[in-house]
N, C-alpha and C positions, 0 to 999 in steps of 0.2 A: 546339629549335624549328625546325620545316622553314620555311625561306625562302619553298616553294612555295606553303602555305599562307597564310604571313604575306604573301606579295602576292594571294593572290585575297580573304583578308579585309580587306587598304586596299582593292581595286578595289569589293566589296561597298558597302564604307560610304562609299568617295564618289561613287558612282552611286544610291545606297540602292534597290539592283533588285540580287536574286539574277542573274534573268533579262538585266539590262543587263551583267552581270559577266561572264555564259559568252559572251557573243556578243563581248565586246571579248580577254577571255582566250582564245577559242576550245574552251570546256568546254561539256559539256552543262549544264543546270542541277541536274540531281542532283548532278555531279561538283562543282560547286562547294558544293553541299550537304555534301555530306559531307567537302570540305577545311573547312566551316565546323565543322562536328561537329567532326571531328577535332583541328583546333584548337582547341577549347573543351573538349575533355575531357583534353589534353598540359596545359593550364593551370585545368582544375577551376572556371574559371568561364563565366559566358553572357557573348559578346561584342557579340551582335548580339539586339536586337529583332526580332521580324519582322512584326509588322504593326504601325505602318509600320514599314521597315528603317530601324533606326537603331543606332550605338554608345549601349551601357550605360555606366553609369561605371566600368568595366572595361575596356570598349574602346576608351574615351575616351581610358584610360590606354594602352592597348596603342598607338594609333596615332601616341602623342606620343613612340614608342621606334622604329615602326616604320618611317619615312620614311628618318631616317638611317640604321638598320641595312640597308633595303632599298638606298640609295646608297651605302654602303659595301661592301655585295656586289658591285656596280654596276663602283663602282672598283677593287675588287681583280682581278676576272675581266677588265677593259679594260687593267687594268695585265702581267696575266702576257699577255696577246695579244702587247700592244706588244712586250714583249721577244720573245715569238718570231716575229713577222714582220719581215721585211725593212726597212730605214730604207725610209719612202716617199721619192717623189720630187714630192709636195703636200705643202701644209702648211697645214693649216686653223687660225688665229688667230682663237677670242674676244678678242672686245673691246668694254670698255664705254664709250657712245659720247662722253664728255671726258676716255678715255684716246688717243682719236685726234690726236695733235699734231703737229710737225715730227720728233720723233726717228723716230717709227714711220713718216712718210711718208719717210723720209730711208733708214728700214732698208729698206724693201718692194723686193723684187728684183724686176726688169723681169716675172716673169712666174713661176707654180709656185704662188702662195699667195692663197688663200679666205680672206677677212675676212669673219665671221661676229656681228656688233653687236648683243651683248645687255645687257637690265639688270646692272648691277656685280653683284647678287646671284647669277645666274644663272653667271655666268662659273669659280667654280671649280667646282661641280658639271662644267659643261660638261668640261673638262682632265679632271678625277678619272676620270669616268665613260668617256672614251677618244673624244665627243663630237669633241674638240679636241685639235691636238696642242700649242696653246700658249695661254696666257690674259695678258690686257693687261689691271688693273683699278686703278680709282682710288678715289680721294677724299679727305679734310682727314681734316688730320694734324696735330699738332704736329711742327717739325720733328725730319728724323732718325728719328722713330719710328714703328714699323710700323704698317700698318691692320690693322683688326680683323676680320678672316676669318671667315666658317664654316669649323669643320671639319669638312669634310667627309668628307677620307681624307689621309694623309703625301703633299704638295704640297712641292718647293722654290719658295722665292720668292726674286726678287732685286730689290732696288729699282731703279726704270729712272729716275726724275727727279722733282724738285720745283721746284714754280712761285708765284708769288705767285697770290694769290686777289683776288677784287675782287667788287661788288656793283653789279648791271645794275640802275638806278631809270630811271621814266619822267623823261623832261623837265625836266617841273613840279614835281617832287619837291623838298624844302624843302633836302634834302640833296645835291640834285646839281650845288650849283657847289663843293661841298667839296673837297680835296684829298685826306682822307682821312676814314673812318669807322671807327667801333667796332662791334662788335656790340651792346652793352649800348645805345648810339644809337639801333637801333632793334627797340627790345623790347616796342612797341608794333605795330609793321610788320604787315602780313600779306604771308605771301610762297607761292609756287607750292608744292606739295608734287607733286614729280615725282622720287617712287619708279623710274622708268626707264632714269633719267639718273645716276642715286647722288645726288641731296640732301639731305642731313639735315634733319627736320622734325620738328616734334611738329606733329599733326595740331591742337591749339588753336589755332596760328599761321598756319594754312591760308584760303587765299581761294579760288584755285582747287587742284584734283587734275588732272596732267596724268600721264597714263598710256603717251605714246609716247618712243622714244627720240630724234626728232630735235629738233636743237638749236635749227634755226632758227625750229621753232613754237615751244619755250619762252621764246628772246630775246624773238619777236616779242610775243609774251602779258604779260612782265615790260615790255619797253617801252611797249605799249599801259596799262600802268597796272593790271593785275589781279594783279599779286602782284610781291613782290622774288625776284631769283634769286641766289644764290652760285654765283659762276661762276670756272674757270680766269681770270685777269685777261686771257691772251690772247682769248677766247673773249668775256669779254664786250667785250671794245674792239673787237673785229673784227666784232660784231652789226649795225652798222649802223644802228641806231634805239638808244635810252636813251643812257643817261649812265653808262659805268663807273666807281665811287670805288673805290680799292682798298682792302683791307681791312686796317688797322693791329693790331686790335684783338677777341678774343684772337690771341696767337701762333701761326697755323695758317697753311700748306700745302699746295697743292692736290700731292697723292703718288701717283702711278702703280708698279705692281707686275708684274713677267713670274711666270707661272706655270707651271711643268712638271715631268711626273710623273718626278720622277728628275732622270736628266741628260741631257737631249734628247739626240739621235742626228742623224745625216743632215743635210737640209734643214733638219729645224728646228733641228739646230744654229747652224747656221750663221746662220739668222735672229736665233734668241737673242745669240747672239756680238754682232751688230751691234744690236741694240736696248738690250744688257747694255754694252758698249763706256763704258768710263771708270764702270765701277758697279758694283765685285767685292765688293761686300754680299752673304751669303748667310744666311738663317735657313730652319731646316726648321718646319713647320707640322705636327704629329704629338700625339699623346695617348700616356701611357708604354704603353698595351695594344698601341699598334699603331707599334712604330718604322718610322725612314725605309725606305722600299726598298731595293736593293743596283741596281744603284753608286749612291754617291752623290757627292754634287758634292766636286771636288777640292779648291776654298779654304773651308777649313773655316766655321763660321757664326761671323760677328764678335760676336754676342750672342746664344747660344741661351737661350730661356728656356719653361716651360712655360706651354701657353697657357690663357690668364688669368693670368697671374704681370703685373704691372705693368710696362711696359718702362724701360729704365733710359734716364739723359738722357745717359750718353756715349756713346750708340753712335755709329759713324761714321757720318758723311753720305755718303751715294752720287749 
């Protein structure tokens, strides 16, 4: 299947304009015409509607294959660059923005390195894709145990730190002269669903949707009373308004993660070194079709397992 194809047929179907596709790809409109033919007859069936442009339930299927495959191209072609250019002398750092704490303000060198604050999702694309030359990503965890990744393309990861968690209520909250809280306490709650930030939410349990990454409108929104927020426990005590309880209950962790494609080089070595400093946990993130890249990381992975395999409860703490 041509790549070239299979990205003017995503662009096709999520613009649903032939027309809107040649002008963003820079194709005439025949020319994507006829990537669209040609692709529908490499695979024998119709992929696209055309009045209105829409996926069939063919292409409905094709585009649920084709996003990853197209970001997996993405990261292999950013991956062989990085090796053949020179170690920079910048370092551009994803990071998702309650992976920002004391260790990483502690690592940042006087000067050289672009902090780059996206949603946790976002962040290994970003690394994979050559976007970034290093990714910072969090969220709860049982301790000890790795977060749950897209995979995207063969990422090393190393775990950078783990923190207690706690729960930002407003004021008045029945709960807020507690010592501590369970989750099961409150399972009638409505809390923020702010997908931006990384918090786990079913959208049932939703009061508002906050959709930006900064912190301080989220605190502010859970203090003011419109939803509860699970926060790093440093993060919510240093809000300023609400009442932080911490969080006893299940056994979770607020877990940050470094990511990079290999073994960094250069500057970002050396960043890594100090963000990684007292943390020589290594697991590679890979699918058996596509092993790790060459070189790989010197201290072998303390618990490789394949992902979705269940992680085990003695891995070391980092």
């Amino acid at each position: 299947m041509d790549p070239h194809l299979l990205r003017t047929f995503v662009t096709v179907a999520r613009l649903s304009s032939f027309s809107g596709a040649a002008r963003e790809l820079g194709y005439t409109q025949s020319a994507v015409s006829q990537h669209i033919a040609a692709l529908e007859g490499d695979l024998r069936a119709e992929l696209l509607t055309r009045r209105p442009v829409a996926p069939t339930p063919a292409g409905a299927r094709l585009l649920e294959h084709a996003g990853p495959l197209l970001l997996r191209l993405d990261a292999a072609r950013a991956d062989v660059l990085r090796l053949a250019a020179a170690p920079p002398g910048r370092v551009t750092l994803a990071v998702s923005p309650l992976a920002v704490g004391p260790r990483l303000l502690a690592a940042l060198p006087a000067s050289g390195v672009t902090l780059r604050v996206l949603p946790p999702a976002e962040v290994p694309a970003a690394v994979a894709t050559g976007g970034c030359d290093l990714g910072l990503v969090d969220g709860p965890a049982a301790p000890s145990d790795p977060l749950r990744l897209p995979d995207v393309a063969p990422l090393t990861v190393t775990g950078v730190g783990e923190e207690e968690l706690a729960v930002l209520l407003p004021g008045g909250h029945p709960f807020a002269g507690r010592a501590a809280v369970r989750l099961d306490d409150l399972a009638d709650a409505r809390w923020i669903d702010a997908p931006g930030v990384g918090l786990p939410l079913t959208a049932a349990r939703a009061s508002v949707r906050y959709e930006g990454t900064d912190l301080l409108a989220l605190c502010a929104l859970a203090a003011a009373g419109h939803g509860l927020a699970l926060l790093p426990r440093r993060v919510a005590e240093a809000a300023g308004a609400g009442v932080a309880v911490p969080l006893s209950g299940p056994r979770l962790v607020h877990r940050t993660e470094l990511l990079s494609p290999g073994t960094p080089t250069g500057a970002a070595a050396a960043l890594a070194a100090r963000l990684t400093a007292g943390s020589p946990v290594w697991r590679m993130t890979s699918t058996p079709q596509a092993p790790p890249p060459s070189p790989r990381p010197t201290t072998p992975p303390a618990w490789p397992r394949p992902r979705g395999a269940p992680p085990t409860r003695d891995s070391p703490d980092c």
